[in-house]
C-alpha positions in Angstrom: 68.0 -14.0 -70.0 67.2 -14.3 -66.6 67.9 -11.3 -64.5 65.8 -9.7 -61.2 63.1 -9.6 -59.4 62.5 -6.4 -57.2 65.1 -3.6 -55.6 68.6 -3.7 -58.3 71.7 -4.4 -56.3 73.1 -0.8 -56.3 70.2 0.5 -54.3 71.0 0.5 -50.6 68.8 -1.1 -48.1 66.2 -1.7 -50.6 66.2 -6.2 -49.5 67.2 -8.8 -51.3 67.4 -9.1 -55.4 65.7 -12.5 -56.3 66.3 -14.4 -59.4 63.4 -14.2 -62.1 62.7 -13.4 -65.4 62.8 -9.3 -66.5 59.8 -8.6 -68.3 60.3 -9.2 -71.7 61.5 -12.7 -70.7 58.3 -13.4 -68.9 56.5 -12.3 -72.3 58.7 -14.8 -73.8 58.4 -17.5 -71.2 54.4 -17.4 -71.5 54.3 -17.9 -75.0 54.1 -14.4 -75.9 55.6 -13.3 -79.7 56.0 -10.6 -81.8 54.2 -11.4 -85.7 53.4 -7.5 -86.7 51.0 -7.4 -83.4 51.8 -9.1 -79.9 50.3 -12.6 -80.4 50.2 -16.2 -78.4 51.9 -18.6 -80.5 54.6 -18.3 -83.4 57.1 -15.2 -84.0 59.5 -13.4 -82.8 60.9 -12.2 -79.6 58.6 -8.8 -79.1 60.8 -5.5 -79.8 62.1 -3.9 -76.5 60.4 -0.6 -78.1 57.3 -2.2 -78.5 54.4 -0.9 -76.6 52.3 -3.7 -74.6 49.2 -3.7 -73.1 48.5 -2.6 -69.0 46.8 -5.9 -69.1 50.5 -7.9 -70.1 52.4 -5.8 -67.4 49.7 -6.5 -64.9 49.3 -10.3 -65.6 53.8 -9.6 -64.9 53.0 -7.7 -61.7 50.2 -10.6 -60.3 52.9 -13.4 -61.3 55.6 -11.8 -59.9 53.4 -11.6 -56.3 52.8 -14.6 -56.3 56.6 -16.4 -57.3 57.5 -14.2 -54.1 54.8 -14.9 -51.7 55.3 -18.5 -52.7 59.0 -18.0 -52.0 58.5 -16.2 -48.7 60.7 -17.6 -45.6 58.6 -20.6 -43.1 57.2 -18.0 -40.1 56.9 -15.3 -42.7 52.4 -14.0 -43.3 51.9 -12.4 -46.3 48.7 -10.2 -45.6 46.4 -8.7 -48.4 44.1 -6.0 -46.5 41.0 -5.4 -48.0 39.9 -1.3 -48.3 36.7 -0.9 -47.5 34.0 -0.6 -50.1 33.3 3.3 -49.9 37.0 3.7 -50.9 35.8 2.9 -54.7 33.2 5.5 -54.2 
């Protein structure tokens, strides 16, 4: 079940294809099922068809950051700039 994180293999110059779970692993992996709704605890594997919530995919996205910052090369800063506050304006 475990596939890719980032750029596929067939795209050129895109960096390296890390191991790590596709997304509907990771739904699997964190204890996500399918039982008529998307629920925490017992069911099935959730329907590839299946519509989740922005919140799932971002919760994805922020683990996903973080397995690769935490698997970033020794010499290698990963920098989060901050926008300035009028940019929400």
């Amino acid at each position: 079940m475990v596939e890719h994180l980032g750029s596929h293999e067939s795209f050129v110059d895109a960096g390296s294809v890390r191991p790590g779970p596709t997304y509907a692993d990771w739904l699997w992996l964190s204890g996500y099922r399918w039982n008529g709704a998307i629920v925490c605890g017992e069911g099935d594997p959730i329907p590839d068809d299946t519509y989740t919530p922005r919140s799932l995919l971002g919760r994805y996205l922020h683990w996903c950051f973080d397995y690769i910052c935490a698997s970033v090369p020794e010499g290698i800063v990963v920098v989060m700039p901050r926008c300035p506050e009028s940019t929400y304006d």
